[in-house]
C-alpha positions as CSV (number, residue, x, y, z in Angstrom):
1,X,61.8,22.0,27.8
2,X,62.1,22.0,23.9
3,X,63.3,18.3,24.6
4,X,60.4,17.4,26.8
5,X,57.9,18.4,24.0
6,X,59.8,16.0,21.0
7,X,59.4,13.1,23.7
8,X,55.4,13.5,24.0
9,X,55.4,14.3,20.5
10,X,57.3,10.8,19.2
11,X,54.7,9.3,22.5
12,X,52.0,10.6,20.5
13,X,53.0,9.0,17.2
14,X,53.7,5.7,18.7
15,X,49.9,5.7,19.7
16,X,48.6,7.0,16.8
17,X,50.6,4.5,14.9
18,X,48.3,1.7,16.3
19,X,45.1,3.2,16.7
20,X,43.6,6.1,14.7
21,X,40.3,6.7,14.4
22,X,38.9,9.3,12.2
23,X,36.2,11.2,14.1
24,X,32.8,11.6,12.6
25,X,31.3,15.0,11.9
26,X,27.9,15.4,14.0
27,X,24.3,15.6,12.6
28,X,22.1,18.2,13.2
29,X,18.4,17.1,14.4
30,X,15.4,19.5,13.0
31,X,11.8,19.3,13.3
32,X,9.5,18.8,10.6
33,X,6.1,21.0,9.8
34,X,3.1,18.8,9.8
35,X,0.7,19.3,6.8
36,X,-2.8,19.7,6.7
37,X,-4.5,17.6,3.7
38,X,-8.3,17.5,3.1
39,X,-9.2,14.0,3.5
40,X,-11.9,11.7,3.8
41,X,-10.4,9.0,4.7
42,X,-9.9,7.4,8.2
43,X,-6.7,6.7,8.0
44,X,-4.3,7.7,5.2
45,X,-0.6,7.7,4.6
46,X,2.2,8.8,1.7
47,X,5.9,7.7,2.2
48,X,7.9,8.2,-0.2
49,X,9.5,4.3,-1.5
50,X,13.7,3.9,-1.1
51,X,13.9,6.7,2.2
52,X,10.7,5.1,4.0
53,X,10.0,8.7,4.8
54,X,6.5,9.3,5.9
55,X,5.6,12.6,4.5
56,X,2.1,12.5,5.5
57,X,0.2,10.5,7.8
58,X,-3.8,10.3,9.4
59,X,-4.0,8.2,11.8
60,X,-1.4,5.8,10.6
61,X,-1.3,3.0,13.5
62,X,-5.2,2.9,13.3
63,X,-6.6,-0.9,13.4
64,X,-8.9,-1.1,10.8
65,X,-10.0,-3.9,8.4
66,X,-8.4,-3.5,5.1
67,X,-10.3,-5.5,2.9
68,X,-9.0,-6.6,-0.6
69,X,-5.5,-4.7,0.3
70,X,-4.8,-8.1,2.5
71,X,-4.0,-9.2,-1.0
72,X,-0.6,-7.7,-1.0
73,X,0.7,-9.9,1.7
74,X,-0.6,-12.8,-0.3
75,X,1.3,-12.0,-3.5
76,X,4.2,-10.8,-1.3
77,X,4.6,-14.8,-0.3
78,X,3.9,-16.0,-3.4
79,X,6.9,-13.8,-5.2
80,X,8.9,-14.8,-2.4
81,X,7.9,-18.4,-3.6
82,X,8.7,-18.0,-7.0
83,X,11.9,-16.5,-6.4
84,X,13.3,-19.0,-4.4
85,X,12.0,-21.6,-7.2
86,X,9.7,-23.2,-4.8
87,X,6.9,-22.8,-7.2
88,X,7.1,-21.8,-11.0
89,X,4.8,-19.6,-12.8
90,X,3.7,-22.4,-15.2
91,X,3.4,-24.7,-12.3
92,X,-0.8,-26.4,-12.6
93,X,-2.9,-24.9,-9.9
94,X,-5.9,-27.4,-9.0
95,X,-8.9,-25.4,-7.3
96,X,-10.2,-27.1,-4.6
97,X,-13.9,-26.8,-2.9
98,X,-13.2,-24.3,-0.4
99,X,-10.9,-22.0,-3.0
100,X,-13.9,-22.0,-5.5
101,X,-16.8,-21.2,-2.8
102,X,-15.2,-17.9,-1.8
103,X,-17.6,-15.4,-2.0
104,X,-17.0,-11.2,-2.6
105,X,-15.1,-10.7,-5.7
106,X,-14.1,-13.5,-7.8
107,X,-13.4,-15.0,-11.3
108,X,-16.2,-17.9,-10.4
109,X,-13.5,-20.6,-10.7
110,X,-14.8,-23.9,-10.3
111,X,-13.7,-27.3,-8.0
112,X,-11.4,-29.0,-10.3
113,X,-10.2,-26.7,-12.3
114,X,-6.3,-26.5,-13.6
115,X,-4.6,-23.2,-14.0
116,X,-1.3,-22.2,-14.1
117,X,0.6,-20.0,-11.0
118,X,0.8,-16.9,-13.6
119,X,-3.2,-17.4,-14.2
120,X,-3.8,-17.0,-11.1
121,X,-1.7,-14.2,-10.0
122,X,-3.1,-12.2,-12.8
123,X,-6.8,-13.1,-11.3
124,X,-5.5,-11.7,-8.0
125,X,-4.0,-8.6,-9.0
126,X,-5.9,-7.2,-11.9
127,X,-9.5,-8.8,-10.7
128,X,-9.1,-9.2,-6.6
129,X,-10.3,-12.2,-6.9
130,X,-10.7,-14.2,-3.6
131,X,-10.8,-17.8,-5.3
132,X,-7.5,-17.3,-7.4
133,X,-5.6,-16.1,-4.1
134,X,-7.0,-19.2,-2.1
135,X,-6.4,-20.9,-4.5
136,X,-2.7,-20.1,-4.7
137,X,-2.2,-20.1,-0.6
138,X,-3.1,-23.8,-1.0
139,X,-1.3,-24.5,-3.5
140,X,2.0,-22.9,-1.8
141,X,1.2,-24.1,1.7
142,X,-1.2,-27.0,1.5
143,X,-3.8,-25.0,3.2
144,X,-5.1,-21.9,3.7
145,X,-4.9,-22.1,7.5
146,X,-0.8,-22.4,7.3
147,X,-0.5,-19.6,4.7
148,X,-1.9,-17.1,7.3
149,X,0.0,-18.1,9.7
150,X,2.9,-17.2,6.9
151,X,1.1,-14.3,6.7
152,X,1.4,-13.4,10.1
153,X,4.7,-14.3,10.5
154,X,6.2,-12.1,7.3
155,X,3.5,-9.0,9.1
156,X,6.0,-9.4,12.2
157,X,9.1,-9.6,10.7
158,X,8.4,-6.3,8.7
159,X,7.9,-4.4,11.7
160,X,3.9,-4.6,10.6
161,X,2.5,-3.9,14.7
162,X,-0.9,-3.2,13.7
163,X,-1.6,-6.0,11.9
164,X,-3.3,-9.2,12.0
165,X,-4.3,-11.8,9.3
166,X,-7.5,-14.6,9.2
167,X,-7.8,-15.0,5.5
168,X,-5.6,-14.9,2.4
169,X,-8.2,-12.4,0.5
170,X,-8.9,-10.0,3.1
171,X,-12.7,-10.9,3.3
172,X,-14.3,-9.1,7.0
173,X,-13.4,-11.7,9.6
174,X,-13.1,-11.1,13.7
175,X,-9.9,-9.5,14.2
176,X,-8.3,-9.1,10.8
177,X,-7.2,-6.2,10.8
178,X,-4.4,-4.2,9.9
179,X,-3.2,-0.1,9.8
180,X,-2.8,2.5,6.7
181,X,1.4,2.4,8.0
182,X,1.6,-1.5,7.9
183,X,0.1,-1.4,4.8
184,X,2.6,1.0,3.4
185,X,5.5,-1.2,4.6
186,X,4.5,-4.4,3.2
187,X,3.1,-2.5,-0.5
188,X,6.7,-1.1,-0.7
189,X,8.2,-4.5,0.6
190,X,6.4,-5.6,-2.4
191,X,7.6,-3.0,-4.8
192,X,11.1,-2.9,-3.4
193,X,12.1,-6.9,-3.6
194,X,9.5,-8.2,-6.5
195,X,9.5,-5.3,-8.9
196,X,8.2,-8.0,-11.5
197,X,4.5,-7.7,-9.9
198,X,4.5,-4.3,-11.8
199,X,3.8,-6.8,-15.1
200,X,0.5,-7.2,-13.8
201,X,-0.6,-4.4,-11.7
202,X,-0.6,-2.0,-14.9
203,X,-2.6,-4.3,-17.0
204,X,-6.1,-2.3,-17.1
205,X,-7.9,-5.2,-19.4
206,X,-7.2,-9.0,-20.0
207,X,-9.0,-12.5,-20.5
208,X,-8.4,-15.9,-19.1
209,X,-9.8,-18.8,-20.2
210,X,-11.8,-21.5,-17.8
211,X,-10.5,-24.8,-18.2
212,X,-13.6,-27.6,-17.0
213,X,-15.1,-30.5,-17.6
214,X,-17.6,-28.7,-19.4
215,X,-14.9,-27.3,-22.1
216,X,-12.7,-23.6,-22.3
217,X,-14.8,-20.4,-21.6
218,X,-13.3,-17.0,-22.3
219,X,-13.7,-14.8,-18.9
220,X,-12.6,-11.0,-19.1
221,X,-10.6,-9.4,-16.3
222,X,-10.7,-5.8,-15.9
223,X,-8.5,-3.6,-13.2
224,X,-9.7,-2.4,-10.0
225,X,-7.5,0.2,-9.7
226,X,-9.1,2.8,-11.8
227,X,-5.9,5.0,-11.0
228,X,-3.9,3.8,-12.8
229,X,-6.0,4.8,-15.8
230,X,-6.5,8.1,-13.9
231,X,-3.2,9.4,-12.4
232,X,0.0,10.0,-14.5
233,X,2.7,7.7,-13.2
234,X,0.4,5.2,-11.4
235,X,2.2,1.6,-11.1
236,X,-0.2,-0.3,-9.0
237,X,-0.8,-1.7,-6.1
238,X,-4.5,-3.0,-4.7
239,X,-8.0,-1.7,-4.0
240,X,-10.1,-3.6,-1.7
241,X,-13.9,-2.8,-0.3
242,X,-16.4,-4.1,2.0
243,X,-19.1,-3.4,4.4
244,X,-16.7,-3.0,6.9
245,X,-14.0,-1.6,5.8
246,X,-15.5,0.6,3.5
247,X,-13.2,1.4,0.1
248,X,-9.4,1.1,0.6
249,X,-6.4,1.5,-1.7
250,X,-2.4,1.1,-1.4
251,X,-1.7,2.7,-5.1
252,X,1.8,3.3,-6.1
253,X,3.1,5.6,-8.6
254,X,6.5,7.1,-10.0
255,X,7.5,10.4,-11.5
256,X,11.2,11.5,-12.4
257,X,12.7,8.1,-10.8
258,X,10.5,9.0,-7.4
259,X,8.5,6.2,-6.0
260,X,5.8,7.0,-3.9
261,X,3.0,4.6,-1.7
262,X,-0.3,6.1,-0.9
263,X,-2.5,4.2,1.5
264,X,-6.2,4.8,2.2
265,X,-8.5,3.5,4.5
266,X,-11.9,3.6,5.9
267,X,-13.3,5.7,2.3
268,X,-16.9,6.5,1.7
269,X,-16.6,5.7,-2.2
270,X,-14.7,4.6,-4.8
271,X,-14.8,8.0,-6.2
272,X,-13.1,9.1,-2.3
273,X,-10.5,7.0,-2.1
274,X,-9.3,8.0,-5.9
275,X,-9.6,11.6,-4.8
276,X,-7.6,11.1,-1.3
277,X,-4.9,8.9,-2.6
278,X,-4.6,11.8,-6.2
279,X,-4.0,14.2,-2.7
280,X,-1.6,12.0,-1.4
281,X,0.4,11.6,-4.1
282,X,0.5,15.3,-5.4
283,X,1.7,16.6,-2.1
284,X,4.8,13.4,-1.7
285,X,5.7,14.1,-5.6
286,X,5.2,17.8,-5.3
287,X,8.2,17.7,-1.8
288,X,10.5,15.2,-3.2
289,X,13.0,16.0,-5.3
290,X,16.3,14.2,-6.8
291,X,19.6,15.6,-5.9
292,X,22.4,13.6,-8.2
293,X,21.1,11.1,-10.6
294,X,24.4,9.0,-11.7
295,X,26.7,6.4,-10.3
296,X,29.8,7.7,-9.8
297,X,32.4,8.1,-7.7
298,X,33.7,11.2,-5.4
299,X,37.2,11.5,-3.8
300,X,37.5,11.5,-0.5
301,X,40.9,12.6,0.2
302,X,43.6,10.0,2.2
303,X,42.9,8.1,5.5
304,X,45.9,7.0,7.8
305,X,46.3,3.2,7.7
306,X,47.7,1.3,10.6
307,X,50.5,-1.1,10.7
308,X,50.7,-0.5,6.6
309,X,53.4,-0.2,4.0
310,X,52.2,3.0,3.7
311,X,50.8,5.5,6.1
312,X,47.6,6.2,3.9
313,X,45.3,5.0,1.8
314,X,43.3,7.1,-0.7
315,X,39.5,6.7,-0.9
316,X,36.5,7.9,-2.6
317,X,32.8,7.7,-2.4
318,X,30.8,5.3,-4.3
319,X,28.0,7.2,-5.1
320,X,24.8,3.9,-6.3
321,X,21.6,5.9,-5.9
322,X,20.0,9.1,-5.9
323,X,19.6,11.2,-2.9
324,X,16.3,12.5,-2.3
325,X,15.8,15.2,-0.6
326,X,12.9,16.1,1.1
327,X,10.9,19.6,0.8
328,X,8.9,19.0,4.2
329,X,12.2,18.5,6.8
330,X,13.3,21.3,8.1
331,X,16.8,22.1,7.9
332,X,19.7,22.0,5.2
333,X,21.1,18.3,3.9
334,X,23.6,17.2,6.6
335,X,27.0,15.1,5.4
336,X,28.0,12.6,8.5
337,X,31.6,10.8,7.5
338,X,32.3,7.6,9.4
339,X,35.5,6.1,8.6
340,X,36.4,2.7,10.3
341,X,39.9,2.4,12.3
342,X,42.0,1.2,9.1
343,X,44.2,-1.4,9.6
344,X,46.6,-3.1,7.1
345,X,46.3,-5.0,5.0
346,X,43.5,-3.1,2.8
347,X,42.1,-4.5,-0.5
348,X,41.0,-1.9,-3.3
349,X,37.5,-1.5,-2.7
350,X,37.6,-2.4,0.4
351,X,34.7,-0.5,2.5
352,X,36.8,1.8,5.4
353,X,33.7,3.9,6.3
354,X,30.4,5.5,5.4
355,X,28.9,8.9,4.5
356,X,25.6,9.5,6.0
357,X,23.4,12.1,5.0
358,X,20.6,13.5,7.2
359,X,17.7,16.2,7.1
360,X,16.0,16.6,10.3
361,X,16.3,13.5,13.0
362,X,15.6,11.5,9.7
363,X,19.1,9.8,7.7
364,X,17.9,9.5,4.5
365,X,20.6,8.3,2.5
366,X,23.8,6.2,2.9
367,X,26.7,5.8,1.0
368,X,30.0,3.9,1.2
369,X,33.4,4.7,1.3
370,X,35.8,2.7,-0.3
371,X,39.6,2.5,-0.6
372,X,41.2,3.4,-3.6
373,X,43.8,1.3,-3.9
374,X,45.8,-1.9,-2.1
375,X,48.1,-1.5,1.1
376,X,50.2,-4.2,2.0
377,X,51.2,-5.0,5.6
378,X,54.1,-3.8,6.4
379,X,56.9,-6.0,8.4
380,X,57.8,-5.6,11.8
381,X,61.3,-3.6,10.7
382,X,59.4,-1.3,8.5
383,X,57.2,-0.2,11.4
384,X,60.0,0.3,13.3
385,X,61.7,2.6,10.7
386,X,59.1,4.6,9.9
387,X,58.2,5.1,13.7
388,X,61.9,6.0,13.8
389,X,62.3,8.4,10.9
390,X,59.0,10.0,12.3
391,X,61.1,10.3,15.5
392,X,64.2,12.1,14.5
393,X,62.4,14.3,11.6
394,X,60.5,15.5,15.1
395,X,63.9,16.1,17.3
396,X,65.5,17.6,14.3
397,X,62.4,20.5,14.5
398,X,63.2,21.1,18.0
399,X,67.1,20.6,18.6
């Protein structure tokens, strides 16, 4: 019998010595509490930046026109632009006739006029002018008509199913029309990828000077976004009003190395959407909080390796950005380890797996894990020995 059991014993080596898989260690799902904010707004939303956690929401998938915030997709394109060095921020913008008859807000730029990409942006941003950002969409696509469909197109491919674009500037038009959500997604698209917009979006005052026939005239430039004169930690983003869509705002703000987006739509005032989107933010800053702060590294322990020189490689965790843990999930901070089946060769710093933590049906954070040091193949005779030393140290137990 004895001898039985050291035959299904060595069996069981020989399998694990070509496949073992390290088994993960299960979530657990929670609901969350839903708050009750005093709002005015039609639609309103706070998600807090790197976890895309919505920790409040009105209404969120509610089609309504957003006015100047259309804006952000338009600067979203043109960083994209400028990143890929399709356009250059000292690249000459020539103002055509249908950039400088916008109406709504505007900088009163004239047909003919030469300004620079960085000009323009500044126009757009700080003043919400309509005749810098057509003016740009031209310049970057030859016509307005193809940077919509751009437009469009990024909105889709951001998951933006609420939304659809007819202008550049966000002036009311038939079915333009987006939601308080997609708006969240494309500000912190914005924010995440082109963190350089922040240059601009926290200038409150500035001047540009109109270049005509007629000679230079200095024009001043002052912020929309009174928050950010108004609310410690405000970064940005865009305010946008009209008759239809009433007053609307995507601000974004940071406190303690949290990033939070707080979209309004549908206000009464400009004194309402301040107020609703100070709400906003208090109640995501006032449930977030940091857990670990530095990058550093946390062992592991050793992982069997198949097929190697050696049976195991050590590894640790490579700890790149804060977890942040939020107050509104129910539940405790759950740690989920995925390792890969490891298979020799492995390179040090090799990813072999993945720690996932979760609060709540929501994973909010993801690290990897990463091997420790280098493990060489090992040759078909090595196998065979270590299979068989495995063997007999087994029999020896039993005999």
């Amino acid at each position: 019998m004895q001898k039985w059991k050291a035959i299904l014993l060595v069996a069981a080596i020989l399998v694990q010595s070509f496949y073992c898989p390290v088994m993960a260690r299960e979530a657990r799902f929670l609901e969350t509490a839903a708050p009750v904010l005093d709002l005015s707004a039609k639609s309103a939303v706070v998600m807090e930046q790197e976890s895309k956690e919505i920790l409040f929401a009105k209404d969120k998938d509610k089609e309504l026109a957003p006015a100047s915030v259309t804006k952000i997709m338009s600067l979203l394109l043109i960083f994209e632009d400028l990143k890929q060095g399709k356009i250059k921020l000292t690249d000459t913008v020539t103002v055509s006739e249908h950039a400088a008859s916008m109406g709504g807000s505007q900088v009163f730029l004239e047909t003919g006029e030469k300004q620079q990409v960085q000009t323009l942006i500044k126009c757009v941003v700080i003043s919400s002018a309509n005749d810098a950002v057509v003016a740009l969409a031209e310049h970057v696509c030859g016509s307005e008509e193809a940077f919509v469909s751009r437009m469009n197109k990024k909105a889709r491919e951001l998951g933006m199913k609420h939304t659809t674009f007819q202008n550049a500037c966000g002036l009311d038009a038939k079915g333009h029309v987006t939601s308080a959500y997609d708006i969240a997604l494309m500000t912190r698209e914005l924010a995440q990828r082109y963190p350089e917009v922040f240059k601009y979006t926290k200038i409150w005052m500035d001047t540009i000077i109109h270049k005509t026939k007629k000679g230079e005239k200095e024009f001043g430039l002052s912020n929309t976004n009174k928050l950010i004169r108004q609310y410690h930690g405000c970064t940005g983003m865009k305010t946008g009003s009209t008759g239809k869509a009433g007053f609307c705002l995507s601000a974004t703000a940071t406190r303690n190395k949290i990033h939070m987006i707080a979209v309004v739509m549908g206000c009464e005032s400009s004194k309402a959407r301040i107020k609703d989107a100070r709400i906003l933010l208090d109640y995501g800053f006032s449930n977030c909080q940091r857990i670990h702060s530095e990058t550093t590294r946390k062992e592991i322990g050793r992982i069997p390796v198949q097929k190697g020189q050696r049976s195991e490689v050590s590894c640790q965790e490579k700890v790149t950005a804060d977890l942040i843990d939020i107050k509104t999930q129910k539940g405790k901070i759950v740690k989920k380890i995925k390792i890969d089946s490891v298979k020799a060769p492995v390179k040090k710093g090799q990813k072999i797996g993945e720690i996932q933590y979760s609060k709540g049906n929501i994973m909010i954070h993801k690290e990897k894990i990463l091997a420790q040091e280098t493990i060489n193949k090992a040759d078909f005779l090595t196998q065979i020995k270590k299979i068989s030393t495995q063997y007999f140290l087994i029999l020896s137990h039993f005999l």
